[in-house]
N, C-alpha and C positions, 0 to 999 in steps of 0.2 A: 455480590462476589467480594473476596475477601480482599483486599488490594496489596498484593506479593511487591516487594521491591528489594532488589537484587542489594542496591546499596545499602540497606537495613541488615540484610543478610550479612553482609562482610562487615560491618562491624558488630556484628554478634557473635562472627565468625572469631574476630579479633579478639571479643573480651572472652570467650569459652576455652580458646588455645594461649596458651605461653609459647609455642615455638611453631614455623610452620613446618611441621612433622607429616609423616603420612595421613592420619587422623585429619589434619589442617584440611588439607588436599584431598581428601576422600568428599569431605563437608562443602570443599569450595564447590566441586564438581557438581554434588547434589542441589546446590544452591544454582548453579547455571542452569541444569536441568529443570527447575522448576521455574527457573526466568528464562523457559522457552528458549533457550540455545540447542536442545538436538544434545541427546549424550554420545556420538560420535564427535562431535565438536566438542563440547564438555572436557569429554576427556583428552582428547587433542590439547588443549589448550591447557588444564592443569598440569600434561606434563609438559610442556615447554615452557609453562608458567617454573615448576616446579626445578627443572633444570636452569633456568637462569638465574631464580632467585636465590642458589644454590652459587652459583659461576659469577654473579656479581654480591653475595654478601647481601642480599638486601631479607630484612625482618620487620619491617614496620608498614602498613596497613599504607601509607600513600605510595608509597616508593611502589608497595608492590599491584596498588591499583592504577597507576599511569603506567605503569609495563603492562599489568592486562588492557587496560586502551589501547595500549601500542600495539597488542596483538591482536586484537580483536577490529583496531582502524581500518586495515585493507580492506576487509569484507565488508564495510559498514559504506555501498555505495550513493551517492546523491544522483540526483536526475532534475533538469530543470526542460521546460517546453515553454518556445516562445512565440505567438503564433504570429508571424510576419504577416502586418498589416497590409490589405487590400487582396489579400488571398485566401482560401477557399481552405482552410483545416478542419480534420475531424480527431476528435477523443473519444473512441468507444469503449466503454466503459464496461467491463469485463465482474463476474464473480457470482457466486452462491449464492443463492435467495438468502433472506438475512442478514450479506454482510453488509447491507448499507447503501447499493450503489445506488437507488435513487434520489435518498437524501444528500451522499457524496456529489454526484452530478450537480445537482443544484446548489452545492457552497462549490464546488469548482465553478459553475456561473460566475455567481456571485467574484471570487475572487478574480478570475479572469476581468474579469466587467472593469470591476476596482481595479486592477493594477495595468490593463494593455486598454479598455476603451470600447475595442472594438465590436462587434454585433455580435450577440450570443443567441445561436440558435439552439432550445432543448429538442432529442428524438424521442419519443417512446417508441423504441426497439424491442420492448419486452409487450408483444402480443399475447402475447400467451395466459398471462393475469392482467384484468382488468383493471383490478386495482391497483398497480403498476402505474397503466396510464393515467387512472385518476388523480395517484398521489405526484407524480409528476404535472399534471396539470395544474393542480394547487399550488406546487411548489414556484410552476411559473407564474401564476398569476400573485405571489407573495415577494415576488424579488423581477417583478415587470420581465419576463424574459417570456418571447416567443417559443411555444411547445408546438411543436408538427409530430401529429398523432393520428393514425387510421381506426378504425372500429376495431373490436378483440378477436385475435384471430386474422387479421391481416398477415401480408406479408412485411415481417419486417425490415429487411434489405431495401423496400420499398419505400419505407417509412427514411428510411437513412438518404437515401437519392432525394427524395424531396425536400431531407433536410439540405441537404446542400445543393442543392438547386435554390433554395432560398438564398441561402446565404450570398451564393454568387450574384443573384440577382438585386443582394443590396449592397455588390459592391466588395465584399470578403468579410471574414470573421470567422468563428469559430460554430462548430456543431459540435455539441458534446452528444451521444447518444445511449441511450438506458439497454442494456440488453438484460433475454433473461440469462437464467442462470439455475437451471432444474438438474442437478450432476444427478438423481436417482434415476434420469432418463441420459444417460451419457450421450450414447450415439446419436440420438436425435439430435439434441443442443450442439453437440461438436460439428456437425453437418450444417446446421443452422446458422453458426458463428460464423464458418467457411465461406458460406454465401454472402452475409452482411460482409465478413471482412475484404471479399473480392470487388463489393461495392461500394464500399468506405475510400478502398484503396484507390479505384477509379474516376472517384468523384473530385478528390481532394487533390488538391496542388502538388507539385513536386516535392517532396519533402514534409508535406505540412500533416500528415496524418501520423497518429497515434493510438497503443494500444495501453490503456491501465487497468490491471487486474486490482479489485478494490478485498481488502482482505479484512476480517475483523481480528481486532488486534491483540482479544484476550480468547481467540480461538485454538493459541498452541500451533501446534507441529501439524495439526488439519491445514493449518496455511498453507504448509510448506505443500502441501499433497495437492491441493487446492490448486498453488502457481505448479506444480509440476504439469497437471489436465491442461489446466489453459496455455501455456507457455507452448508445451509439446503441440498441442492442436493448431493454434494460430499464431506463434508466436506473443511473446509482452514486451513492452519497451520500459511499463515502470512498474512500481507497486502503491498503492495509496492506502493508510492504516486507516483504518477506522476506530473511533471505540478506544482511542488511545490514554484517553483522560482515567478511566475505569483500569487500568492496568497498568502496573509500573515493568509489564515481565518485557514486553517486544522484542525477545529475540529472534521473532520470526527476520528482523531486518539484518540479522546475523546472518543466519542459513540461508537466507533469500539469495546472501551475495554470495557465501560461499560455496553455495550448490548448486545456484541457478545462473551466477553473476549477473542479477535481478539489482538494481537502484530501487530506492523509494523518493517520489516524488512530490508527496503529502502526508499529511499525517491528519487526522478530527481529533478535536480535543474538547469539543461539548456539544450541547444541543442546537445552538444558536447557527446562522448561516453565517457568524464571523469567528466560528471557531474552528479554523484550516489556516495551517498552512504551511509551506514549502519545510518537508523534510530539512534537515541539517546534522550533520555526523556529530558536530563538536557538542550541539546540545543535547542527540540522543547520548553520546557517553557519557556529560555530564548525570543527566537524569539516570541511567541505567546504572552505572556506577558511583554515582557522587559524588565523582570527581570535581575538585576546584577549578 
């Protein structure tokens, strides 16, 4: 895939115009459209771009790309989880076959492990494909992390109970759990999530559960429709990119905030299980716009 970025675009933007004219503003718009902002947003944005830039005199390419930050910052939300040790948390791990979430699951281990200590249990919640459970059980025996897994075709909700029935029993820490993710089967999967989440929700401590829809991040505006299903069906707390190193577009993390008031709580930035980690506004606009 070709690798789009947005801050390449404005300054090509820059050397093709002498002024910023309608022309200027028609160009920037298509440029945001294609760095995955939503042309509702797009266009939103270049004219109040265009009206300021106009009301404060501003013609030069930084001036007028830390005013698009400044426009674009509210929506650009952060999310951090911290799972209070000696307590029973879960993170069920939400999305589309494809976008990642079993390799995601296992660098959230991974970093959890690294950075709070405490016990990480994996679920294979995604009965459904076997290979699911398999590549999560690889995954756990490559970064030492306990997988609580039933045969294919279990119940999953089931799977998730006994993950934190472990957990508890050594004391607290974290279940992260796999689920699937078949949206060409909608109503089944949304009924399915329903139950695991009524069991996630029971299982875990006051406060300590969590939902992250994992998204891939050179998917487009399918994201956006993506968090719209799961959001609507069982509620999300965050979003987690995937796929991010491949794509310089991520304005799903745009529309996420501004249509869902969706945070992102991670980002993958390679193949390795140390390539995660915690979302940041100031380095997504740096990267996204190229900003200093």
């Amino acid at each position: 895939m070709a690798r789009f970025s947005l801050a390449e675009g404005l300054k090509k933007l820059f050397g093709a115009h002498t002024r910023l004219d309608d022309d200027f503003f028609d160009d920037l718009a298509d440029s945001l459209i294609e760095g995955d902002l939503g042309p509702k947003t797009a266009f939103e944005v270049c004219e109040t771009l265009r009206a300021r830039c106009m009301k404060d005199g501003i013609t030069d390419r930084d001036s007028m790309s830390a005013l698009l930050a400044e426009l674009l910052s509210p929506w650009i939300l952060e999310y951090r989880f911290e799972p209070p040790a000696g307590r029973v948390s879960v993170a069920l791990m939400l999305g589309v076959n494809g976008a990642g979430k079993t390799t995601t699951a296992a660098k959230m281990a991974v970093w959890y492990k690294k950075n709070f200590g405490s016990p990480i249990v994996l679920a294979a919640a995604d009965t459904f494909r076997a290979a699911a459970i398999e590549q999560l059980q690889t995954h756990g025996e490559r970064i030492s992390a306990r997988v609580v897994a039933h045969k294919h075709g279990a119940d999953p909700g089931a799977v998730v109970f006994d993950a934190a029935e472990a957990v508890r029993g050594a004391g607290g820490g974290l279940v992260i759990a796999d689920t699937a993710g078949r949206l060409h089967n909608k109503d089944n999967l949304i009924r399915e999530l329903q139950k695991i989440d009524r069991i996630a929700a029971s299982r875990s401590d006051e406060g300590c559960y969590r939902k992250f829809l994992v998204i891939d991040a050179t998917t487009g505006q399918n994201g956006l429709r993506q968090a719209e299903v799961f959001h609507q069906a069982i509620g999300v707390d965050a979003i987690v990119l995937t796929k991010y190193d491949s794509t310089a577009r991520g304005g799903i993390a745009v529309t996420a905030g501004k249509e869902l008031s969706l945070p992102v709580i991670f980002v993958g930035t390679g193949e390795t299980y140390g390539d995660f980690m915690p979302f940041e506004r100031s380095a997504y606009l740096k990267d996204f716009l190229g900003n200093p």
